[in-house]
Backbone as XML, in Angstrom:
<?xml version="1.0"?>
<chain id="A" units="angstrom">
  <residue number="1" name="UNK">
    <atom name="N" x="0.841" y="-1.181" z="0.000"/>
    <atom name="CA" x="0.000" y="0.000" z="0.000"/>
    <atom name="C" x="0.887" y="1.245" z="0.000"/>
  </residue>
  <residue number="2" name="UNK">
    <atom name="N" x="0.763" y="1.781" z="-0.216"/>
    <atom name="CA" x="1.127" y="3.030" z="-1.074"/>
    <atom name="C" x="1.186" y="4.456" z="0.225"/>
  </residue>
  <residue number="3" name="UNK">
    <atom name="N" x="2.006" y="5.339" z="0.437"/>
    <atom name="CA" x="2.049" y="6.236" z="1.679"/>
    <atom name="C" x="1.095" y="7.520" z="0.855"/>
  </residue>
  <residue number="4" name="UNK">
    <atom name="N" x="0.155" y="8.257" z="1.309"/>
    <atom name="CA" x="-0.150" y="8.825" z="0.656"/>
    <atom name="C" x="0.665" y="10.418" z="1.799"/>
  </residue>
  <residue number="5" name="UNK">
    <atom name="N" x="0.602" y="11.424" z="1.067"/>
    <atom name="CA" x="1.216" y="12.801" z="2.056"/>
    <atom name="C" x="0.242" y="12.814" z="2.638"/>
  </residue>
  <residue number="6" name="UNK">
    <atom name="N" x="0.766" y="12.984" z="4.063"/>
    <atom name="CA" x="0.131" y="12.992" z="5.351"/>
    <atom name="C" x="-0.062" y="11.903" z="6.570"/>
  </residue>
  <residue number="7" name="UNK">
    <atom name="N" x="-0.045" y="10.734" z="5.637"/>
    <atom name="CA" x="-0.152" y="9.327" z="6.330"/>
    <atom name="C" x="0.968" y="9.578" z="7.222"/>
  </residue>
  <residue number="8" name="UNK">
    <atom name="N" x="1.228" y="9.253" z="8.908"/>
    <atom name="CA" x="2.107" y="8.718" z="9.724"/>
    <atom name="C" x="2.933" y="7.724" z="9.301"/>
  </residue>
  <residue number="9" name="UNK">
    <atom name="N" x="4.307" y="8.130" z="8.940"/>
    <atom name="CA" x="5.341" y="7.306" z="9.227"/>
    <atom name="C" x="5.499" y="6.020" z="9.759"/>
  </residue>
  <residue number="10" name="UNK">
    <atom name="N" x="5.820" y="4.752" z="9.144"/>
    <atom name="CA" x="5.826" y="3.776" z="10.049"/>
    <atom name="C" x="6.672" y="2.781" z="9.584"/>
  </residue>
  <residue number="11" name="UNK">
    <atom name="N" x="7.831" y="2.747" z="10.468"/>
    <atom name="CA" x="8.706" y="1.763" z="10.466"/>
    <atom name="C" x="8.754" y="0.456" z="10.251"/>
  </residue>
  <residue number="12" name="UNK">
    <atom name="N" x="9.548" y="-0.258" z="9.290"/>
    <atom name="CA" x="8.957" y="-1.579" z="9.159"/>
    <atom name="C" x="10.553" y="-2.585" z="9.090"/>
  </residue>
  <residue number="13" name="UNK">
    <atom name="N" x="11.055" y="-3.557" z="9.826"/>
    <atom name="CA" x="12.223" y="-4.367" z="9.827"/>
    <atom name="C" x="12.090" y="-5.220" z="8.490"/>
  </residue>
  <residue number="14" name="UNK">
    <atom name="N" x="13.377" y="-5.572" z="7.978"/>
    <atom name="CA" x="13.221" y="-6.230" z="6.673"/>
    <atom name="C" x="13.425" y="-7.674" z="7.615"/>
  </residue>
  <residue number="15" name="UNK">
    <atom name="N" x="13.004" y="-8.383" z="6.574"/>
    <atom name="CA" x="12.755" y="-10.039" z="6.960"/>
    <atom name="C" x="14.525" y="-10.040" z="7.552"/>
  </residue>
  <residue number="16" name="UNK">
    <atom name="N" x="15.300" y="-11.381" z="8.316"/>
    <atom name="CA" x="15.958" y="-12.062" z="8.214"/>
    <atom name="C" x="16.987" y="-12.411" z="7.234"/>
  </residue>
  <residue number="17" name="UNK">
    <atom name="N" x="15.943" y="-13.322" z="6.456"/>
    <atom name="CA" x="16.818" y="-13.911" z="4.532"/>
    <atom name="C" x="17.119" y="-12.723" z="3.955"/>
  </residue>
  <residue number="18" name="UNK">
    <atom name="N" x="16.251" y="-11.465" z="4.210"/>
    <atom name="CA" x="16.809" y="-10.185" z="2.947"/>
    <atom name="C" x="18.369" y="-9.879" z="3.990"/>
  </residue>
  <residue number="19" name="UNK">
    <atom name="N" x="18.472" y="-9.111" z="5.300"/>
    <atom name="CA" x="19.400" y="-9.140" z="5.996"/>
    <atom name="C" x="20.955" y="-9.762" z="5.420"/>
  </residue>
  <residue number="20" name="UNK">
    <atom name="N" x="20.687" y="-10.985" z="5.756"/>
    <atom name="CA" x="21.511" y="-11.464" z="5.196"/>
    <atom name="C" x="22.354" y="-11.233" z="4.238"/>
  </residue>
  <residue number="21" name="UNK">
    <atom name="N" x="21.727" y="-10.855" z="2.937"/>
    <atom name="CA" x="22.390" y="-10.764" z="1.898"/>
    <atom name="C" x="22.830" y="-9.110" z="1.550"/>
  </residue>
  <residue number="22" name="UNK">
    <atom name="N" x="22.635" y="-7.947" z="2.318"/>
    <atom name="CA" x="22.860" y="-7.459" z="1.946"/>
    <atom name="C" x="23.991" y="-6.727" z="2.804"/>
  </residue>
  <residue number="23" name="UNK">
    <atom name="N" x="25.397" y="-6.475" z="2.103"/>
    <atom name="CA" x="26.629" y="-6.076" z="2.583"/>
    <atom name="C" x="26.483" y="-4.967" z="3.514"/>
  </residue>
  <residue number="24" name="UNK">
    <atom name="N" x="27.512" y="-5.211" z="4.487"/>
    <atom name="CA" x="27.932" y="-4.215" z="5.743"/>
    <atom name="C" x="28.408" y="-3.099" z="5.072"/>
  </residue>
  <residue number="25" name="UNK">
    <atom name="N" x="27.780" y="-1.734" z="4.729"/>
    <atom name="CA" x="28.679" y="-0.828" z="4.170"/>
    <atom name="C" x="28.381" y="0.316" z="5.756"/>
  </residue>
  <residue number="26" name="UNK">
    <atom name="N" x="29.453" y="1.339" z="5.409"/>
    <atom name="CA" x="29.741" y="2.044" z="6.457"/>
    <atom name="C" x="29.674" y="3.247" z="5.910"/>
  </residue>
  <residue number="27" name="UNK">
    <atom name="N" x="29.086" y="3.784" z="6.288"/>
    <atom name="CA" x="28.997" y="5.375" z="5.269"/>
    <atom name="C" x="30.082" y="6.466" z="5.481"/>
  </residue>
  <residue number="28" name="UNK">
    <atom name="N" x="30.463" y="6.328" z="6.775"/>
    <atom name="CA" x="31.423" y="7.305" z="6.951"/>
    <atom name="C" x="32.734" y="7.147" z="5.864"/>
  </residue>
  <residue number="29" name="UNK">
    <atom name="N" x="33.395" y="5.532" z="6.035"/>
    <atom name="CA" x="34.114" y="4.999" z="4.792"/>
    <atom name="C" x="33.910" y="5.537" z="3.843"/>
  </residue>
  <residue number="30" name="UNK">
    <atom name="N" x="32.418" y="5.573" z="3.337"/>
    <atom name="CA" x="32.573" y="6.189" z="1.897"/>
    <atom name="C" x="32.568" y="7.821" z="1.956"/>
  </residue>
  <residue number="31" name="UNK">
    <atom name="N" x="31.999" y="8.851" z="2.688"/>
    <atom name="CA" x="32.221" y="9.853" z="2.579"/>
    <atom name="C" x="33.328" y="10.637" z="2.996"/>
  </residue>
  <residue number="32" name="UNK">
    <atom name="N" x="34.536" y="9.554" z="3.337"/>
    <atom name="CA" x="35.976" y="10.607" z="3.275"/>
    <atom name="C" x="36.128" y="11.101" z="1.405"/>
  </residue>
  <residue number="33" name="UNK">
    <atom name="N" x="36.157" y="10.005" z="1.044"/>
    <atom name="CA" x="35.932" y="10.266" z="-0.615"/>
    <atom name="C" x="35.459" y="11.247" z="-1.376"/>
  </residue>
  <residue number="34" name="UNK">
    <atom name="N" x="34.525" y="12.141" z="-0.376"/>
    <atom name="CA" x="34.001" y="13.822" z="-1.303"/>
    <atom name="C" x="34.427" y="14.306" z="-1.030"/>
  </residue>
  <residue number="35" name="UNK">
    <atom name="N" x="33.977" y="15.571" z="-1.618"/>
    <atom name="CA" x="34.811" y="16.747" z="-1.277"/>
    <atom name="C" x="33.347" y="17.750" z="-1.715"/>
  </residue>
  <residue number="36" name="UNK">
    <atom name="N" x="33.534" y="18.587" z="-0.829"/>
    <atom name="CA" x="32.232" y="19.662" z="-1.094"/>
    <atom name="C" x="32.754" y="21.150" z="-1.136"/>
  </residue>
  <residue number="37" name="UNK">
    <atom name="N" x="31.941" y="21.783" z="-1.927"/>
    <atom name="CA" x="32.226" y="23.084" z="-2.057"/>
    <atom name="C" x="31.337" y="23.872" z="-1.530"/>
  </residue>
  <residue number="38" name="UNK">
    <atom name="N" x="31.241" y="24.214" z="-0.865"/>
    <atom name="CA" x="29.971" y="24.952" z="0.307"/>
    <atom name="C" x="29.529" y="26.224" z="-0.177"/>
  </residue>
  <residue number="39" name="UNK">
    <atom name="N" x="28.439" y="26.168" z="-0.134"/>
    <atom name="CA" x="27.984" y="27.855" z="-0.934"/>
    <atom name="C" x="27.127" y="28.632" z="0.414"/>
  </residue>
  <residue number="40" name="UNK">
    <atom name="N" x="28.069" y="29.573" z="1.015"/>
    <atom name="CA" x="27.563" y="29.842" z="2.405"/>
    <atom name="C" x="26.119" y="31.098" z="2.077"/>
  </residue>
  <residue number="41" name="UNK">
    <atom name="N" x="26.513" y="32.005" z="0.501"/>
    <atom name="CA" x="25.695" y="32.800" z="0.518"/>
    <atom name="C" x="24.242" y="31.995" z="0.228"/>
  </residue>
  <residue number="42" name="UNK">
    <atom name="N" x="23.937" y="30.877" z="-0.368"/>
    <atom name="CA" x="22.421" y="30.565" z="-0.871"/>
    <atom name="C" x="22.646" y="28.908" z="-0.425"/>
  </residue>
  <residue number="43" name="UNK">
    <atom name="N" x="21.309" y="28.240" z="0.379"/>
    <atom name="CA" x="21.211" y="27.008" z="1.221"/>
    <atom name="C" x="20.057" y="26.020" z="-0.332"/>
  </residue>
  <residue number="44" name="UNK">
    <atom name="N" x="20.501" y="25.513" z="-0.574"/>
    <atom name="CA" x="19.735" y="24.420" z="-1.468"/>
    <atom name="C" x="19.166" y="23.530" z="-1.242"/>
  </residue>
  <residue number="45" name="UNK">
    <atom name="N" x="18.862" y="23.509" z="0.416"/>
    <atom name="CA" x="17.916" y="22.626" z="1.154"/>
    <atom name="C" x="17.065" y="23.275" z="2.003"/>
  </residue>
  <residue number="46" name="UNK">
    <atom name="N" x="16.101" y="23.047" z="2.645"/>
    <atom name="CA" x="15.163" y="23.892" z="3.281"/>
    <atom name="C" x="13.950" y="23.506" z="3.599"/>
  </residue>
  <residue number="47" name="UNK">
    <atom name="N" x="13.189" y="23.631" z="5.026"/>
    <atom name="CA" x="12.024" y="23.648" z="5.656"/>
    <atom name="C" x="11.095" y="24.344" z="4.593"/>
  </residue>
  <residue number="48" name="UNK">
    <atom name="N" x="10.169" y="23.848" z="3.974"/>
    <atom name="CA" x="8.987" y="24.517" z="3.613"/>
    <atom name="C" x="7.932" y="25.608" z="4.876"/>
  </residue>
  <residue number="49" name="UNK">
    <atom name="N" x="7.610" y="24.211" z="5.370"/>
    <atom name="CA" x="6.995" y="24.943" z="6.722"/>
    <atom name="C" x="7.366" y="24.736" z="8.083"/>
  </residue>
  <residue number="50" name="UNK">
    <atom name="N" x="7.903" y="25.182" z="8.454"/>
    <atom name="CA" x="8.480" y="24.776" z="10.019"/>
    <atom name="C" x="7.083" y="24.207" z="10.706"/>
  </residue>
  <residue number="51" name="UNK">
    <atom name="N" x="6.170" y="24.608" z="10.445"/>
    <atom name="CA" x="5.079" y="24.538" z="11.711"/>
    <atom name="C" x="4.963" y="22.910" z="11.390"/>
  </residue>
  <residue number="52" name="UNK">
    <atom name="N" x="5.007" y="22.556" z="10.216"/>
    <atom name="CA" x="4.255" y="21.366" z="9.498"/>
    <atom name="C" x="5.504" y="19.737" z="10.376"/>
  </residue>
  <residue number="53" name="UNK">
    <atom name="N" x="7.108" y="20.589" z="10.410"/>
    <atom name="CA" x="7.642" y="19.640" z="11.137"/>
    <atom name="C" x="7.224" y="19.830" z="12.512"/>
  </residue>
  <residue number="54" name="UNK">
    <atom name="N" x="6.541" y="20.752" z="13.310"/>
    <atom name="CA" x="5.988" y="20.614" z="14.295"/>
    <atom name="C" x="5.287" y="19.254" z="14.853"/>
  </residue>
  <residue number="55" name="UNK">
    <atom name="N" x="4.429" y="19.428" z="13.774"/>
    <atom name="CA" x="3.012" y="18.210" z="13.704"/>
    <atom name="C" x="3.360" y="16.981" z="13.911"/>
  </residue>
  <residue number="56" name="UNK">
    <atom name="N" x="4.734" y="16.980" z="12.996"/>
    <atom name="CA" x="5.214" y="15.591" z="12.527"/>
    <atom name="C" x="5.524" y="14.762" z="13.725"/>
  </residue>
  <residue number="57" name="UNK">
    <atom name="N" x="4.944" y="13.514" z="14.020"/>
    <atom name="CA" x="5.275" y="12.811" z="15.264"/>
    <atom name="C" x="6.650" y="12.112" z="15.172"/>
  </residue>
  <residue number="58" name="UNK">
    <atom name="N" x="7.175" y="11.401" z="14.044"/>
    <atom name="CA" x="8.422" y="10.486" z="13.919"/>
    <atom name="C" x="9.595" y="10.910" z="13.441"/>
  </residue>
  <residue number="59" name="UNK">
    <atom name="N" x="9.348" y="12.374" z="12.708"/>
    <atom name="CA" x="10.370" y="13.177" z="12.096"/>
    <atom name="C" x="11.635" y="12.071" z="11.962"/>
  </residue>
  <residue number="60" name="UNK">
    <atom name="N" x="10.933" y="11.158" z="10.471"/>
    <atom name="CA" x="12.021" y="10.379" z="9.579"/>
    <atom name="C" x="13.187" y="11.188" z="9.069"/>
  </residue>
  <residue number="61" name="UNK">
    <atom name="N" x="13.320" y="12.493" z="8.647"/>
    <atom name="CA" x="14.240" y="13.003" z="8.629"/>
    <atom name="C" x="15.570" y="12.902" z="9.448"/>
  </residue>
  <residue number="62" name="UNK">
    <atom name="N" x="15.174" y="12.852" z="10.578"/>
    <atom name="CA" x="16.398" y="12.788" z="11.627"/>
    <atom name="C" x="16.814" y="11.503" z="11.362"/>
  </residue>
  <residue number="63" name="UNK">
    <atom name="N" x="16.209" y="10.404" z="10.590"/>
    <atom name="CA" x="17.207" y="8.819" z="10.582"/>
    <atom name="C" x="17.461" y="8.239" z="9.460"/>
  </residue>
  <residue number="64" name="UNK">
    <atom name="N" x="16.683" y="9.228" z="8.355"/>
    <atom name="CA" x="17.133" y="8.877" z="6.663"/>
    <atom name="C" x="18.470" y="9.571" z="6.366"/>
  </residue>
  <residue number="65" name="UNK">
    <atom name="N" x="18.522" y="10.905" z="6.455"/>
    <atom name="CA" x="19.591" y="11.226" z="6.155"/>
    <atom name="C" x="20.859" y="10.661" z="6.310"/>
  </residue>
  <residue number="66" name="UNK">
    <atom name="N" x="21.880" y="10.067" z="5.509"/>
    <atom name="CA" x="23.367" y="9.301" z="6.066"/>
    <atom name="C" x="24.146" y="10.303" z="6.655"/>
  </residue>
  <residue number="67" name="UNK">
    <atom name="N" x="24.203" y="11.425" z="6.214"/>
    <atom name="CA" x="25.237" y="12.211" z="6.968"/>
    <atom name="C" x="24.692" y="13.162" z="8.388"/>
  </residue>
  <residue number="68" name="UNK">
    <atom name="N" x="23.769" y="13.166" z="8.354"/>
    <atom name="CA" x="22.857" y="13.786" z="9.716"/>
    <atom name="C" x="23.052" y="15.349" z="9.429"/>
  </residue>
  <residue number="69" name="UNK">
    <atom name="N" x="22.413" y="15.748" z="8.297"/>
    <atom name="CA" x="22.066" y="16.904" z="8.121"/>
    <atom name="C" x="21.089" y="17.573" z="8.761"/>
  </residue>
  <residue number="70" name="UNK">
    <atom name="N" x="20.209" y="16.938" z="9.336"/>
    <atom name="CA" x="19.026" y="17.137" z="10.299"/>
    <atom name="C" x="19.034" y="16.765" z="11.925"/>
  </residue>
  <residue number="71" name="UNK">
    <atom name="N" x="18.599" y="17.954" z="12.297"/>
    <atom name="CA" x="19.080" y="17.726" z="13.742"/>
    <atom name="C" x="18.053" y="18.379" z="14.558"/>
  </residue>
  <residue number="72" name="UNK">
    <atom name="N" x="17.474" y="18.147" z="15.859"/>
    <atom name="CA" x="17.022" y="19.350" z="16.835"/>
    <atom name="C" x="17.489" y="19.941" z="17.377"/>
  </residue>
  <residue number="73" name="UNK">
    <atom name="N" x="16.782" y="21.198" z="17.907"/>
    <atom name="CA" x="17.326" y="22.085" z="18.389"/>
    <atom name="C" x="16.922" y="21.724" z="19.957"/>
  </residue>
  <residue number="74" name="UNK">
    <atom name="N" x="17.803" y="22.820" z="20.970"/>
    <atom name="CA" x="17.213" y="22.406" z="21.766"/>
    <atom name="C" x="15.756" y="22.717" z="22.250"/>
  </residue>
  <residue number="75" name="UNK">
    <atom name="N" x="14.895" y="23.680" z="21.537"/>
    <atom name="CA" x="13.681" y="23.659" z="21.524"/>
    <atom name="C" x="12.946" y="22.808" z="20.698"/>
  </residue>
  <residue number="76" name="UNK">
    <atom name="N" x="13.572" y="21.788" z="20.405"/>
    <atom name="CA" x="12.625" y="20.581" z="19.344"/>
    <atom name="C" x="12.876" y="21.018" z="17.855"/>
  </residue>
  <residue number="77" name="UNK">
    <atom name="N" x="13.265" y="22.354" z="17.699"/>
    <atom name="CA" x="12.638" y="22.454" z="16.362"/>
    <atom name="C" x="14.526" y="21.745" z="15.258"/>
  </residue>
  <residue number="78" name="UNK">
    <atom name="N" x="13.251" y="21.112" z="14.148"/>
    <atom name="CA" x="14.150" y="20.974" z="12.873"/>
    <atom name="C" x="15.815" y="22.298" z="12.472"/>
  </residue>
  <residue number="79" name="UNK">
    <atom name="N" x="16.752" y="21.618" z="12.187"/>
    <atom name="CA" x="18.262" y="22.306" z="11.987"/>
    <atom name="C" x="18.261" y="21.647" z="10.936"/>
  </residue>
  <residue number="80" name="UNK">
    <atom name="N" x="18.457" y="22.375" z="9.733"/>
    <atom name="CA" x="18.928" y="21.651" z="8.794"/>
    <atom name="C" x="20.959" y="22.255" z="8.734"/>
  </residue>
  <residue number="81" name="UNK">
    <atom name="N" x="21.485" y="21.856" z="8.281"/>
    <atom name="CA" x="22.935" y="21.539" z="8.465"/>
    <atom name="C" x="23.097" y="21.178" z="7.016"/>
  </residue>
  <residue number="82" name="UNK">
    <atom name="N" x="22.842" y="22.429" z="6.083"/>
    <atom name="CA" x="23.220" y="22.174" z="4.528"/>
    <atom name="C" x="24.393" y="22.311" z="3.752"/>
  </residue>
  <residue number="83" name="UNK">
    <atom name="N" x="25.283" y="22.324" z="4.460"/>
    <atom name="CA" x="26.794" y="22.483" z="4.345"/>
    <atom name="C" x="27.101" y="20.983" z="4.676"/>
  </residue>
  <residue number="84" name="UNK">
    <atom name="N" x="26.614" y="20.390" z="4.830"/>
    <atom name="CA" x="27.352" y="18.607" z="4.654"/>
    <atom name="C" x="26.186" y="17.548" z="3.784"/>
  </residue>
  <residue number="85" name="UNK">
    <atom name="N" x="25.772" y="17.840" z="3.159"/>
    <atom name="CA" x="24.324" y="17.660" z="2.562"/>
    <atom name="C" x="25.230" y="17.220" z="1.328"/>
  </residue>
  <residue number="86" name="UNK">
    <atom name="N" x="24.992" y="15.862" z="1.229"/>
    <atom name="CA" x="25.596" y="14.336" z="-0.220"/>
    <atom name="C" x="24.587" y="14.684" z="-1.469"/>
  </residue>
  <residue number="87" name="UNK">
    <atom name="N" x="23.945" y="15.347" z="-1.400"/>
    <atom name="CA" x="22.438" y="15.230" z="-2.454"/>
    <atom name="C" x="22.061" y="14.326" z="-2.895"/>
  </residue>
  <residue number="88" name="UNK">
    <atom name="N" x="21.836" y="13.412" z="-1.905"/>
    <atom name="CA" x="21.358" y="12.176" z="-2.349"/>
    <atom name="C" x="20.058" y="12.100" z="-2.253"/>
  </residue>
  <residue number="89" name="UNK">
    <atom name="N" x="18.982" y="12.955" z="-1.805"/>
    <atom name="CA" x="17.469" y="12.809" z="-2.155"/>
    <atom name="C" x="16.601" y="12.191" z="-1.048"/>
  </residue>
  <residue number="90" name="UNK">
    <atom name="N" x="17.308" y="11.276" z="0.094"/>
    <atom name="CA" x="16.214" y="10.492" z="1.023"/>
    <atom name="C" x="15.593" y="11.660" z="1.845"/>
  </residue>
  <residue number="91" name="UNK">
    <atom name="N" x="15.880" y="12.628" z="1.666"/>
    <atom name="CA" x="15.268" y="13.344" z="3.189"/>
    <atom name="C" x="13.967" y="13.938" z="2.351"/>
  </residue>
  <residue number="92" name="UNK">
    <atom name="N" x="14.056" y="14.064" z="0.989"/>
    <atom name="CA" x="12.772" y="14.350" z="0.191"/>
    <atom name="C" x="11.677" y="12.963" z="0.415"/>
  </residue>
  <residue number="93" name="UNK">
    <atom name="N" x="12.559" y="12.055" z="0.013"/>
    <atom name="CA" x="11.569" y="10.890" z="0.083"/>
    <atom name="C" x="11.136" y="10.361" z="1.114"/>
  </residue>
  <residue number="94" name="UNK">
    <atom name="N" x="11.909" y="10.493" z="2.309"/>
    <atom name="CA" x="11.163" y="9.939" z="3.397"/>
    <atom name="C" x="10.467" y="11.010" z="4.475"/>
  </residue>
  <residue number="95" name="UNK">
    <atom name="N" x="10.710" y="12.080" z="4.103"/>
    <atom name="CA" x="9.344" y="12.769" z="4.600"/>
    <atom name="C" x="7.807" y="13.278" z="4.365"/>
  </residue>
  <residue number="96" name="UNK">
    <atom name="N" x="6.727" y="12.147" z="5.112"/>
    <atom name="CA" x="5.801" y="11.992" z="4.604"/>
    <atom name="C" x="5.057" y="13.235" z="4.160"/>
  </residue>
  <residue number="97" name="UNK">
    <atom name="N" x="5.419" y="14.215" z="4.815"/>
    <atom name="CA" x="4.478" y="15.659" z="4.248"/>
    <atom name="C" x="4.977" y="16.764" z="3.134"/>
  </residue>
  <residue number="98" name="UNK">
    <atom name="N" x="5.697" y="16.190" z="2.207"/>
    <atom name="CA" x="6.808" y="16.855" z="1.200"/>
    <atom name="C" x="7.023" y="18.097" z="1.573"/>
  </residue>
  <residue number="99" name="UNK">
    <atom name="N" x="7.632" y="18.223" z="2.444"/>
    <atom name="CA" x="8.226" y="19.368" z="3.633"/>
    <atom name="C" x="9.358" y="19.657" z="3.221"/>
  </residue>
  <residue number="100" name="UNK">
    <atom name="N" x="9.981" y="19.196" z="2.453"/>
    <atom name="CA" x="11.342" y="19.557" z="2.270"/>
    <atom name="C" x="11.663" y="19.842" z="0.962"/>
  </residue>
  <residue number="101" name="UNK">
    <atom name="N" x="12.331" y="20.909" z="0.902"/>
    <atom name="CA" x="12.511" y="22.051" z="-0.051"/>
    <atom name="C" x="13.758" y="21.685" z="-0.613"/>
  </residue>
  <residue number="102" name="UNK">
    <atom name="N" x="13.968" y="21.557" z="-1.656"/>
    <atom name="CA" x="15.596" y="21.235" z="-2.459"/>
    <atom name="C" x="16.004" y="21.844" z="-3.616"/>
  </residue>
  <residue number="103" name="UNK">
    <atom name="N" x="16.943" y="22.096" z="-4.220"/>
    <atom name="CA" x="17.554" y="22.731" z="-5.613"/>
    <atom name="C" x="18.492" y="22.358" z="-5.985"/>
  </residue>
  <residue number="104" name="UNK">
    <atom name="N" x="19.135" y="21.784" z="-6.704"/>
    <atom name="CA" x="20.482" y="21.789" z="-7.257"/>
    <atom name="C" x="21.145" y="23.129" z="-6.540"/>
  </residue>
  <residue number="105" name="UNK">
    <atom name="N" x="22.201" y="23.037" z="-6.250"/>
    <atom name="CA" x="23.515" y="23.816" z="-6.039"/>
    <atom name="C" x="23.918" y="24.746" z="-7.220"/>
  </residue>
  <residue number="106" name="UNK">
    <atom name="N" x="24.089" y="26.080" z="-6.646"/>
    <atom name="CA" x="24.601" y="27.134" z="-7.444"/>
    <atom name="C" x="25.608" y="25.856" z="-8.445"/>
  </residue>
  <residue number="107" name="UNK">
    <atom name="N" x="25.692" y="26.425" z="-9.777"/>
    <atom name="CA" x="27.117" y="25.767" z="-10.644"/>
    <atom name="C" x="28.235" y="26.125" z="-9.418"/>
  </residue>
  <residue number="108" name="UNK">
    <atom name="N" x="29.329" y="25.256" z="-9.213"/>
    <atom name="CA" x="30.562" y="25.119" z="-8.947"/>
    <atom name="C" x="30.385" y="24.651" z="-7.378"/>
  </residue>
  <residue number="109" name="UNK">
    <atom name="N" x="29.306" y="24.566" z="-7.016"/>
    <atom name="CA" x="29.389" y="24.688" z="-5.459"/>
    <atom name="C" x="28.421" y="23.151" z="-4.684"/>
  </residue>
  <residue number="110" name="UNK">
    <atom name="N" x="28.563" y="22.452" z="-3.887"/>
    <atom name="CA" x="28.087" y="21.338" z="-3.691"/>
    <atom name="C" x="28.778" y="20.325" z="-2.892"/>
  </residue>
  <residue number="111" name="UNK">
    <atom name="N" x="28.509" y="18.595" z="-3.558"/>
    <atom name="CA" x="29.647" y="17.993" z="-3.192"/>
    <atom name="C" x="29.875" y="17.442" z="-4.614"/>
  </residue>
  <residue number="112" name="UNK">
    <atom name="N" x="31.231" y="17.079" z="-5.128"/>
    <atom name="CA" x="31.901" y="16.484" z="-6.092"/>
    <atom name="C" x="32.162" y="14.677" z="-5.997"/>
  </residue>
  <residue number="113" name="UNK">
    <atom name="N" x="31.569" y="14.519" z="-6.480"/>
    <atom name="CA" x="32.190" y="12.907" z="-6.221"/>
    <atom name="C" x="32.833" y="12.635" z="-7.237"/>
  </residue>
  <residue number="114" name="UNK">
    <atom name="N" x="34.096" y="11.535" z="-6.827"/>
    <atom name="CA" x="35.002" y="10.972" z="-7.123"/>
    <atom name="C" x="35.329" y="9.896" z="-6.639"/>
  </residue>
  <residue number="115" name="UNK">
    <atom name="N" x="36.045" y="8.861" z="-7.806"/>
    <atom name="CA" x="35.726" y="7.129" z="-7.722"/>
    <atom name="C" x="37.560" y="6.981" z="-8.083"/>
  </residue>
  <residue number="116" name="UNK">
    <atom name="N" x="37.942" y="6.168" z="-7.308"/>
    <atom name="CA" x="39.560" y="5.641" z="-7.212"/>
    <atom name="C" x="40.435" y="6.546" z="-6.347"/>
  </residue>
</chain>
């Protein structure tokens, strides 16, 4: 069944047999490997509505992201931390209320990946 926007978040363990087969990777391992160019004047990630992460009871954000671009404050509220931000897309997809605001990176500015 299908999440529609708005539906509550809900965690689900993969079987056992899938477990198994799928490799121990370590993310930190792989992100010595970038290199980012930080664009301090304009943020390419962003809260639509703050109030709306209010609402949110499970705020998946805080456990999709690999690099923990998302954080609370100490008043609860959502930090986004877009200066270490992989652009890899889960924090769009796993937040059920499409709350989250994204753009490609000014040209020259971002992270660069590189393989060998």
């Amino acid at each position: 069944m299908a999440m529609k926007r708005g539906d509550a978040f809900v965690g689900k363990e993969l079987p056992e047999e899938v477990k198994k087969t799928i490799p121990r990777v370590y993310v930190d391992d792989l992100l010595i490997s970038l290199k980012y160019y930080v664009d301090e004047e304009q943020s390419h990630l962003w809260i639509k509505e703050p109030e709306t992460c209010n609402r949110c009871q499970y705020k998946p954000c805080l456990s999709f992201c690999p690099v923990g671009v998302y954080t609370l404050d100490n008043e609860g509220k959502i930090q986004v931390a877009y200066q270490a931000c992989v652009e890899c897309g889960s924090c769009r997809v796993a937040c059920p209320y499409n709350n989250i605001g994204w753009k490609l990176p000014r040209g020259g500015f971002g992270v660069a990946y590189k393989f060998g």
